[in-house]
C-alpha positions in Angstrom: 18.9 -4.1 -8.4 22.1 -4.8 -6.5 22.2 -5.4 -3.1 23.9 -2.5 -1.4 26.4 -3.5 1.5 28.0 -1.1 3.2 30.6 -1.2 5.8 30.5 1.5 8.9 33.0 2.5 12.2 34.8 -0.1 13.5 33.5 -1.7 17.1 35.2 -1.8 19.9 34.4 -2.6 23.5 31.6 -4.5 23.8 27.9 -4.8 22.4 24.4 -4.4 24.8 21.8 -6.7 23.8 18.4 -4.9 24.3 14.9 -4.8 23.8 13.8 -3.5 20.7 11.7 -1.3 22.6 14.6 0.7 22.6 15.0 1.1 18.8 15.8 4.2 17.6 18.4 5.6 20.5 20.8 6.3 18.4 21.8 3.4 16.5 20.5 0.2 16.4 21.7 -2.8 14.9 19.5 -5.8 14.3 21.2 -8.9 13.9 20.7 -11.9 12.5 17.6 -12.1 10.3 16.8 -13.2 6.4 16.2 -10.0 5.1 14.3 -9.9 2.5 15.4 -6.0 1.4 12.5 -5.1 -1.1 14.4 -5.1 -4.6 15.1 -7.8 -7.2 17.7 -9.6 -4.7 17.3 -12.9 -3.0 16.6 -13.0 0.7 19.5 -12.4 2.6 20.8 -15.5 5.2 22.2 -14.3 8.7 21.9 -10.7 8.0 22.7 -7.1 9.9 19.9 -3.8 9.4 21.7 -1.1 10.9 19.6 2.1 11.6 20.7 5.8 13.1 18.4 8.3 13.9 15.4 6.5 11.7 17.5 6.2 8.6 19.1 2.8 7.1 23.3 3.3 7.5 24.2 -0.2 6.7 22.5 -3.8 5.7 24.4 -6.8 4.4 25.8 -10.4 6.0 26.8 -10.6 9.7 30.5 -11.0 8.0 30.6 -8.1 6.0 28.7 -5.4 8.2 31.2 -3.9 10.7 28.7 -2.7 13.8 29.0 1.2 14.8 30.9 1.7 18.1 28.1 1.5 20.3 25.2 0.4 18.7 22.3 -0.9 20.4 21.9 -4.6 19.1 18.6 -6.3 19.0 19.2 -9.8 17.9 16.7 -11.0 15.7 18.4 -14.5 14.6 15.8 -16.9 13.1 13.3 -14.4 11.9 12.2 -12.3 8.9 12.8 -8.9 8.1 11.2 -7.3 5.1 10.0 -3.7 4.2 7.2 -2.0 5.5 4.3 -2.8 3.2 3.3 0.4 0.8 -0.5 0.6 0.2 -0.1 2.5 -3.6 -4.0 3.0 -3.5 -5.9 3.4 0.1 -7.6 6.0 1.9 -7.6 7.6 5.4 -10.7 9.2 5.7 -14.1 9.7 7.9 -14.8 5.8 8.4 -15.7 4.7 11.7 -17.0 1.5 11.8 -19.5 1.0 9.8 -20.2 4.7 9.4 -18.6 6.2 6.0 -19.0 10.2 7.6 -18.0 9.7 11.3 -15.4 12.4 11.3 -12.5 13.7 9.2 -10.2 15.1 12.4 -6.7 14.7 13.2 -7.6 12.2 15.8 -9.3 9.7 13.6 -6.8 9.9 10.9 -4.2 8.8 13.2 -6.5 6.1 14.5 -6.6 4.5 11.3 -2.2 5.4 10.2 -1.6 3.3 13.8 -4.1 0.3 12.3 -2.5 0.1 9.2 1.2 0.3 10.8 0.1 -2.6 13.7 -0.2 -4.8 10.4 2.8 -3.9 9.0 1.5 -1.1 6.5 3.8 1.6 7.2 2.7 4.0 4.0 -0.6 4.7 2.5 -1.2 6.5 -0.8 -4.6 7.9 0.2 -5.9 8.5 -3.2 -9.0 11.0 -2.2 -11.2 12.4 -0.2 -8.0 14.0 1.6 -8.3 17.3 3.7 -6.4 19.8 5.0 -5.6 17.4 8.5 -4.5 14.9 6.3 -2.3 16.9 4.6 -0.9 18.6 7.7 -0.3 14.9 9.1 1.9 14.5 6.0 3.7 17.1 6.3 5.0 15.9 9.7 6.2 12.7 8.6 9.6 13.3 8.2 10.6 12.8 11.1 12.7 10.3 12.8 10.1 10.3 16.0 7.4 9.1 13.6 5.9 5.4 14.9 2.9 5.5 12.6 2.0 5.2 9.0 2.8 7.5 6.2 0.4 8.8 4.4 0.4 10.6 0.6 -2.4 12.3 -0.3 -4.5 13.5 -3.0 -7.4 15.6 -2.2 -10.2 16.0 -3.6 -11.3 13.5 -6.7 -11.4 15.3 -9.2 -14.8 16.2 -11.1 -16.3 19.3 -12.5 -19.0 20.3 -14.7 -16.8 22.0 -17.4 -13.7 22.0 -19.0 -12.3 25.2 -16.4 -14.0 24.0 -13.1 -12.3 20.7 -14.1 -8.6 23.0 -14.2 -9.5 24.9 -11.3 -10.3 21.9 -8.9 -6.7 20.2 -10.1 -5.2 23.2 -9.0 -7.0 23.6 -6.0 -5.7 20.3 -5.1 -2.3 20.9 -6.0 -2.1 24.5 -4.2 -2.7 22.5 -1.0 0.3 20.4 -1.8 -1.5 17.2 -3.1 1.0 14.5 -3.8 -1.6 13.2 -6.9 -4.7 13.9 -8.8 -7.6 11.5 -8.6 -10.0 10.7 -10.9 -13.0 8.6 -11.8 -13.6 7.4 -15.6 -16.0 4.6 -15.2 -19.9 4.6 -15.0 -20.5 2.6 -11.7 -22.0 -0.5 -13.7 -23.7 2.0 -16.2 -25.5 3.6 -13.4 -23.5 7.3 -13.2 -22.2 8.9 -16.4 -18.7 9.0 -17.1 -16.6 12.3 -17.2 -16.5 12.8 -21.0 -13.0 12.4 -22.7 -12.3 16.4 -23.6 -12.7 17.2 -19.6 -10.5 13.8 -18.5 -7.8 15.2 -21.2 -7.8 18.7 -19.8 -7.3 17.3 -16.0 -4.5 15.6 -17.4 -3.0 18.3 -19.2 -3.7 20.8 -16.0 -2.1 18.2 -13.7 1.2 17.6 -15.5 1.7 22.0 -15.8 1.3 21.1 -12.1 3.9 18.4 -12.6 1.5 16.2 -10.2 0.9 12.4 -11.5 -2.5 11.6 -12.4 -4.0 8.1 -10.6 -7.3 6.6 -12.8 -10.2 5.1 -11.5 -11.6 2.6 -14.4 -13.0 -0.4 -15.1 -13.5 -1.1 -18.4 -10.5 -1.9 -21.0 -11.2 0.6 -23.4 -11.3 3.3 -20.7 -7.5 2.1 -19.7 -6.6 2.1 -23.4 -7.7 6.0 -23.4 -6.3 7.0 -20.0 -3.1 5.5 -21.5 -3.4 7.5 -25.0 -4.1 10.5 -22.9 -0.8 10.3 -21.0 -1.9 9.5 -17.2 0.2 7.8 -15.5 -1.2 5.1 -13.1 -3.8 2.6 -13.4 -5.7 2.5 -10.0 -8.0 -0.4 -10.1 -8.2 -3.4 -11.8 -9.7 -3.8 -16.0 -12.4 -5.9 -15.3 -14.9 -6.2 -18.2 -12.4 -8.4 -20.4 -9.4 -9.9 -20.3 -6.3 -7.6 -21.7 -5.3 -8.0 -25.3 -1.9 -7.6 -26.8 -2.6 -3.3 -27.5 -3.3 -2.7 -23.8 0.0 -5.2 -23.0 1.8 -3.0 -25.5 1.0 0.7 -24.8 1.4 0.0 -20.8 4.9 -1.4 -21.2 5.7 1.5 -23.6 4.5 4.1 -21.0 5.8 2.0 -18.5 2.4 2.7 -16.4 1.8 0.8 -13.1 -0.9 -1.4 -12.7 -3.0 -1.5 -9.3 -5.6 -4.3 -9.1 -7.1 -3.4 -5.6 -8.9 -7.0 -5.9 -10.0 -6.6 -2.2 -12.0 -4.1 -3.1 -14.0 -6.6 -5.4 -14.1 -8.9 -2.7 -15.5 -6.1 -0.8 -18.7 -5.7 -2.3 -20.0 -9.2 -2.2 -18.4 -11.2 0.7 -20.4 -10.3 3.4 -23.2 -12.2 1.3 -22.7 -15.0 4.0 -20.2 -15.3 6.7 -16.6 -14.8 5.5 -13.9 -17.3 6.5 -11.8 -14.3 7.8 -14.1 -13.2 10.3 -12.7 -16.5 12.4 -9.1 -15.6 11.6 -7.2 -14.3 14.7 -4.9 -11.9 12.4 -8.3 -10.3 11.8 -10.3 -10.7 15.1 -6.8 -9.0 16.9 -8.1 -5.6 15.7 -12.1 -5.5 14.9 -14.8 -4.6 17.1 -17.4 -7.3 17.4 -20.0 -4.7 16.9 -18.9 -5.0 13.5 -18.5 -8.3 12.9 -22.4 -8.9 14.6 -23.8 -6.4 12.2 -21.9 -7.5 9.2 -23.4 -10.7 9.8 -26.7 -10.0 10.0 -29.5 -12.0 7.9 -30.8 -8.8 6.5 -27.5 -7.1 5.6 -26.3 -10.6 3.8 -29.3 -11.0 1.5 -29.4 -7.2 0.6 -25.7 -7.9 -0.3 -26.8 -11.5 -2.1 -29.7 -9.7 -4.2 -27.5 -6.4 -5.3 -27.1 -6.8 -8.9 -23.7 -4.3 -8.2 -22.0 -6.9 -5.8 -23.2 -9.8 -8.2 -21.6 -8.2 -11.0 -18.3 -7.5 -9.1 -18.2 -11.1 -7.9 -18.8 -12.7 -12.1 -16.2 -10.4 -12.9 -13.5 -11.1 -10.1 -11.6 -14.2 -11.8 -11.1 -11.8 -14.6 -9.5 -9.1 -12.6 -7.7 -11.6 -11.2 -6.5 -13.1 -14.6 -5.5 -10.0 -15.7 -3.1 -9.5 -12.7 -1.5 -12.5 -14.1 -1.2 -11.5 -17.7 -0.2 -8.5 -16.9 2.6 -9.9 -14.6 3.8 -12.2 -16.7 4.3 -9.8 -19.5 6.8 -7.5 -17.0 4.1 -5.0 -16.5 5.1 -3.3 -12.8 1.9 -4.1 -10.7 1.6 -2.5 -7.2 -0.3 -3.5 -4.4 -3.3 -1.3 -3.3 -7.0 -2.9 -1.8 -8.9 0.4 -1.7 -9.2 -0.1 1.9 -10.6 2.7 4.0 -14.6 3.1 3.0 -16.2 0.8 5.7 -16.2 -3.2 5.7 -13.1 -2.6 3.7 -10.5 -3.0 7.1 -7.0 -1.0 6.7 -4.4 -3.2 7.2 -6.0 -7.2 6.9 -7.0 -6.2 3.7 -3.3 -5.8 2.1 -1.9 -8.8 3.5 -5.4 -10.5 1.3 -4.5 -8.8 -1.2 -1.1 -10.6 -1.4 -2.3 -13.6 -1.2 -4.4 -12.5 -3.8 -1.8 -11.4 -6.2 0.0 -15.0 -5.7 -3.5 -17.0 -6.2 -3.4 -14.5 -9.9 -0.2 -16.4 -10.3 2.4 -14.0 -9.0 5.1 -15.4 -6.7 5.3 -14.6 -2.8 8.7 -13.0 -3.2 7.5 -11.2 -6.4 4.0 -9.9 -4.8 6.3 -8.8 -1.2 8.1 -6.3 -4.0 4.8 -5.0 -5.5 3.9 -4.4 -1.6 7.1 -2.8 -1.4 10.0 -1.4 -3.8 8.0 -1.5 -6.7 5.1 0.3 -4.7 7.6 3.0 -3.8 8.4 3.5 -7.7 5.2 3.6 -8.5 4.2 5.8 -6.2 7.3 8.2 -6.8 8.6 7.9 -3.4 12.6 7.6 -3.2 13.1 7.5 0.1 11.2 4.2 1.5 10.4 0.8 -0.2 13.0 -1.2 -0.1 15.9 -1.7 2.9 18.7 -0.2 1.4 21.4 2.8 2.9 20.0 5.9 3.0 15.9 5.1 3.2 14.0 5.4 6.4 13.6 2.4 8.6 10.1 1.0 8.2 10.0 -2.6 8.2 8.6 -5.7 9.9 9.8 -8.2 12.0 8.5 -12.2 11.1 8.2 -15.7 12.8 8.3 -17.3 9.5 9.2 -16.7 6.1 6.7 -14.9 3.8 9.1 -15.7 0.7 8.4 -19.5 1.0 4.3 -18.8 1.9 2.9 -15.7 1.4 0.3 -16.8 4.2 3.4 -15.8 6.5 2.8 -12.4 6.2 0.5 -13.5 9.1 2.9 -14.3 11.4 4.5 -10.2 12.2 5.7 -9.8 15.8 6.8 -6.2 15.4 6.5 -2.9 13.3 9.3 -0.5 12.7 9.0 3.1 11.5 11.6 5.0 11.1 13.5 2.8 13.2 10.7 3.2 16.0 8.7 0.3 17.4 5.0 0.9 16.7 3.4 0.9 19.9 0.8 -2.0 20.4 -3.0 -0.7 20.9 
């Protein structure tokens, strides 16, 4: 993708330097970062982000950006700018704590959009389980007074008992305005049953007359090879019974499906087994309660986690997950980021910066897994209008000491969040 630059009014008298407290006022220019803009371009040395009224106007090189006639100018020089990261499979739901049901209200919801957006997350797919606050929360996103996550949603996962209930829920979903249909095809380790493969076809059939893309839960590689020949259209977790062959390689690059390993979510199931490293990493311990982290750790809660045969399983099958993201990669196959985060102990926002260091340790580069947290997110995602730092996308974006391109540990080191050209408030 090229780089768009573009050049805007001429300025003349002179510039205020201010504190980007300020952003959004108008327009604001900041000045003097390596952007790294979200597409296939390199980072950009010494450059300019120009924003009015939440929306990108201009970003190129100091020399070839001409500043607006009045623009605020917050000078960034020596740090990082990249997109907002795009979490293409989450959920904002009724977690609190530890508690998977502690309420589904407006006021949680935005609890958690704030948590993701103080690390940097500025947009969450929320791939089900979504009511009608969540979908009234997106609704008002569009806004250039926004200074908290987006969020997508999905509604309800879809399941149903026959063919028509299947049909009717899809359109339940998509008569409250559902951005996507979920749905599950695996077994849970062969202990649920699977939806059969007549009722999975119909929900994809009744969600494309709804023109609404349909996002698969699997994990099995057969099961991706049917969703495939069945025409849905993204693959929401990660094929983790085998490695991928050369027919699974070949019918995703001719559907061009995107590919989203949530490996965090494996990680997830068996970690808190014995005391995680994270759980002494400041990035982490900035936004958890030490409730949680005390009954995490507890001797009883670790060996019920050490004995599950579910977690144990998850665990074994992990470094082939995490092979396949690397196959997969290699071969050109568009792989998002997502973690799954949202159900408890899986914590919004620390979670997707693992995740990319994930996606590098599966052999992706830091540049490469930034744009699966990013542009190729977006595109996966079927959102236009954010992603990547280019004229005529909202402002969300982050603010770094040090550069995530070189070390993807970096994406640690975030000293402010931008939505729509706002500053995201601290806690």
């Amino acid at each position: 993708m090229r780089r768009a630059i573009t050049s805007v009014l001429a300025l003349f008298g002179f510039l205020l330097f201010v504190s980007p407290a300020l952003a959004n006022e108008g327009t604001v220019a900041f000045v003097g970062a390596t952007i790294i803009d979200g597409t296939d371009a390199a980072p950009l040395e010494d450059g300019v982000l120009v924003v009015t009224d939440g929306w990108i106007r201009a970003v190129g090189p100091r020399s070839e950006v001409t500043l607006p006639s009045g623009a605020q100018v917050v000078d960034v020089s020596g740090k990082y700018i990249m997109p907002g990261l795009i979490n293409a499979h989450g959920h904002v739901g009724a977690t609190v704590g530890l508690n998977g049901n502690g309420g589904y209200d407006r006021g949680n919801l935005l609890r958690q959009l704030s948590l993701y957006a103080r690390y940097g997350v500025t947009t969450v797919n929320s791939l089900g389980g979504d009511q009608e606050a969540g979908f009234v929360l997106r609704n008002e996103q569009f806004s250039k007074d926004l200074d908290r996550a987006r969020i997508y949603v999905a509604g309800s996962v879809v399941v149903g008992d026959s063919e028509q209930a299947i049909r009717d829920e899809v359109n339940r979903n998509a008569d409250m305005g559902a951005d996507f249909i979920k749905v599950r095809i695996d077994d849970n380790l062969g202990a649920t049953q699977k939806m059969s493969r007549p009722f999975f076809e119909a929900l994809v059939d009744q969600a494309h007359i709804r023109r609404l893309p349909v996002a698969v839960h699997l994990y099995y590689l057969d099961d991706a090879k049917f969703m495939l020949d069945a025409n849905a259209d993204i693959i929401a977790h990660s094929i983790r019974d085998l490695p991928v062959d050369r027919e699974l390689i070949s019918k995703v690059a001719e559907s061009d499906t995107c590919y989203i390993p949530t490996l965090t979510r494996e990680v997830s199931t068996f970690v808190y087994e014995s005391v995680p490293d994270f759980f002494e990493d400041p990035y982490f311990l900035k936004e958890v309660e030490p409730a949680i982290i005390e009954e995490l750790s507890t001797p009883e809660r670790m060996s019920r986690i050490a004995g599950s045969r579910s977690a144990q399983t998850y665990k074994a099958q992990l470094p082939t997950a995490m092979d396949n993201v690397g196959t997969l990669y290699n071969e050109g196959v568009r792989v998002a980021m997502g973690t799954d985060t949202g159900p408890p102990a899986r914590f919004q926002g620390y979670f997707e910066h693992m995740e990319m260091h994930m996606m590098v340790n599966s052999g992706m580069t830091p540049l490469d897994a930034i744009r699966a947290s990013t542009g190729i997110a977006a595109d996966c995602i079927g959102m236009g209008d954010i992603g990547t730092l280019e004229p005529g996308k909202w402002g969300d974006f982050s603010v770094l000491a040090d550069n995530p391109a070189e070390d993807i540990r970096n994406s640690h080191s975030i000293e402010s969040v931008y939505v729509a050209g706002n500053l995201v408030p601290a806690e």
